[in-house]
C-alpha positions as CSV (number, residue, x, y, z in Angstrom):
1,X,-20.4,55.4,228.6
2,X,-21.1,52.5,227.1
3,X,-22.1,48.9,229.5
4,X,-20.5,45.6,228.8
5,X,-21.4,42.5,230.7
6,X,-19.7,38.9,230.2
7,X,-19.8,35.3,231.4
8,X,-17.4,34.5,233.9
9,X,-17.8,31.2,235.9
10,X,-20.8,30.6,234.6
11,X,-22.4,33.5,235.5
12,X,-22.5,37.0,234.1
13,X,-20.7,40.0,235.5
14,X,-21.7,43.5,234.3
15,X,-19.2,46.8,233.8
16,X,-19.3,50.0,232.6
17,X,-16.6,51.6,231.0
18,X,-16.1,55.6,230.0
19,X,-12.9,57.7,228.5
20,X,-9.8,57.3,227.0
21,X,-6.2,56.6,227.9
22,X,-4.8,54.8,230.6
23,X,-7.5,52.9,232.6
24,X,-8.4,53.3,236.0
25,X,-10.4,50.2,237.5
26,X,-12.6,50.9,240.1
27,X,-13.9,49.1,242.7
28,X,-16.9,49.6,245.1
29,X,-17.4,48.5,248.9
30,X,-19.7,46.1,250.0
31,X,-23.2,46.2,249.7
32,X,-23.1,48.9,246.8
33,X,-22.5,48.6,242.9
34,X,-20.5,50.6,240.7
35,X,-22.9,53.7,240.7
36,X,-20.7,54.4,244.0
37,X,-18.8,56.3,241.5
38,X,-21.5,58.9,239.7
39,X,-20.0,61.5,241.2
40,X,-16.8,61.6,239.8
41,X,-16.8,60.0,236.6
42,X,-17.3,62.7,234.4
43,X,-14.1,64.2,236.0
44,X,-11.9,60.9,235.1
45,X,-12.9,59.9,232.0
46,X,-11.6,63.4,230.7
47,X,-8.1,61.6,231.6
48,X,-8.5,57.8,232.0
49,X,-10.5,54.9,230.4
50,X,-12.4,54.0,233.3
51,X,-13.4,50.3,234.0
52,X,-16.4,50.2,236.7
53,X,-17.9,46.9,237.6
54,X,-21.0,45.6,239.6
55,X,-18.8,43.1,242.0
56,X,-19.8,39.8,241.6
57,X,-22.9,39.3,243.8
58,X,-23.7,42.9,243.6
59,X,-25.9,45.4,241.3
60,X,-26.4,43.8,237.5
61,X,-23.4,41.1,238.0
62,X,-24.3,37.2,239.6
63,X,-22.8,35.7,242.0
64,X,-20.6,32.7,240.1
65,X,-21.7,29.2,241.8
66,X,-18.6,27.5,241.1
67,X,-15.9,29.1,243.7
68,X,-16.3,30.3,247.2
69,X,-16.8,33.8,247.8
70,X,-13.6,35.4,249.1
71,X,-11.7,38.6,248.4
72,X,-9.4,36.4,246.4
73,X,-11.8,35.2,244.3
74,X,-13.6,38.5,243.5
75,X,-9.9,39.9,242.5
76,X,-9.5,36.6,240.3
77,X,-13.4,38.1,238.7
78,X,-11.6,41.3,238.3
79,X,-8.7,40.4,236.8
80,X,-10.8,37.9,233.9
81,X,-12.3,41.4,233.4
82,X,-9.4,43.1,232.8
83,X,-8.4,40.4,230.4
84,X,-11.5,40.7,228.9
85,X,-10.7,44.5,228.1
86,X,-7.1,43.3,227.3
87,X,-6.0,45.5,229.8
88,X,-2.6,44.3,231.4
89,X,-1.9,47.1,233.5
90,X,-4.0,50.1,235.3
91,X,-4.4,51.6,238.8
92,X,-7.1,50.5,240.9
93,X,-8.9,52.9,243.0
94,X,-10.6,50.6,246.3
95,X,-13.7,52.0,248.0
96,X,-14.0,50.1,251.7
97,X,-14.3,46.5,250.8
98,X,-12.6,47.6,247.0
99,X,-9.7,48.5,248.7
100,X,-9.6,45.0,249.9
101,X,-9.9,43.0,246.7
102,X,-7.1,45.9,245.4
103,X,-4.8,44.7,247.7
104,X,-5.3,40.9,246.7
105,X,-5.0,42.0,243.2
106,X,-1.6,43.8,244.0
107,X,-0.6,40.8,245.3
108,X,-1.9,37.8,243.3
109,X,-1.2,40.0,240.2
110,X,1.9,42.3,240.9
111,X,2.7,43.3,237.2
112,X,-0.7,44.3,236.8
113,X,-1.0,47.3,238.8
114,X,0.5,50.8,237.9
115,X,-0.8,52.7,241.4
116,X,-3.5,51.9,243.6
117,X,-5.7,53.9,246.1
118,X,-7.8,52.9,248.6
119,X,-10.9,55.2,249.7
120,X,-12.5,54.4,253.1
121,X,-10.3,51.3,253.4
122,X,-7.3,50.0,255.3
123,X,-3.9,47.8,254.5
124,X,-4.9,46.0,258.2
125,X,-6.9,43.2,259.0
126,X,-10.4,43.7,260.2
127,X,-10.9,44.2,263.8
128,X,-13.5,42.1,265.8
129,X,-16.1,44.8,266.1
130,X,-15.3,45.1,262.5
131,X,-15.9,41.5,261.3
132,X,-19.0,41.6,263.5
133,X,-20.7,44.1,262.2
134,X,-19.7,43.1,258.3
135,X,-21.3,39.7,259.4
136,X,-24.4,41.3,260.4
137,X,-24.5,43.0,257.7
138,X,-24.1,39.7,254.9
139,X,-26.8,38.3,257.2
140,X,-29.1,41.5,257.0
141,X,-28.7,41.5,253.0
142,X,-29.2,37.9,252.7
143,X,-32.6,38.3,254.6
144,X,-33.6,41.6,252.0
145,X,-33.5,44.0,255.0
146,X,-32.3,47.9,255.7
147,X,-28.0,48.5,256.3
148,X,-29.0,51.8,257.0
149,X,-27.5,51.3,260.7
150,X,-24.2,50.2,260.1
151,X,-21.0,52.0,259.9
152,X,-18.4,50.3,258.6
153,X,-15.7,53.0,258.5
């Protein structure tokens, strides 16, 4: 495994990146980082190069100043990543809010993807409850304190 990091925006974003042949991003949920993953990479690296990052904003990566933070803008993060790699097409596995930023990829970049799954993660728009509790929970991290109590799936 070996862990990369470069500027994007100004800031630096941080991956890791493990095995050999096609690559497999992968992209964690809110409020977590790529060890989300541990679990099963030594399964997938035996048959993909696997590209995990720290989101922008999350784990070892910053949070670039110089664009608002959307869904769209962390797939536009993703895909300098990819570039970085020279990776111009993989699959893209989504955990909860990964799923999300796989789906803007998919469509902002739609020669780029090869399959995509999502984990814990929908195709639909948020509900209310749903949006509530994920703004509770940006307002909870931005104060340093516990999501232990929140469900979001």
């Amino acid at each position: 495994m070996t862990t990369n990091q470069f500027i994007y925006e100004g800031s630096n974003l941080f991956y890791r990146k493990s095995g050999t042949g096609l690559s497999v991003l992968l992209l964690h949920g809110f409020g977590e980082d790529g060890s989300v993953f541990e679990s099963i990479i030594d399964e997938l690296k035996q048959h993909a190069t696997l590209l995990i990052p720290d989101l922008p904003g999350s784990g070892k990566s910053e949070l670039p100043t110089t664009s608002p933070f959307s869904i769209d803008s962390l797939a536009h993060a993703m895909k300098a990543m990819l570039d970085q790699e020279q990776v111009s097409s993989c699959i893209i596995l989504g955990h909860s809010m990964g799923g999300y930023i796989a789906l803007a990829m998919a469509e902002l970049f739609p020669g780029l993807l090869k399959g995509m799954g999502l984990i814990h993660s929908t195709a639909y728009a948020d509900s209310k409850e749903r949006l509530q509790k994920r703004e509770q929970a940006v307002a909870y991290i931005q104060n340093g304190s516990d999501l232990d109590f929140l469900h979001f799936n």
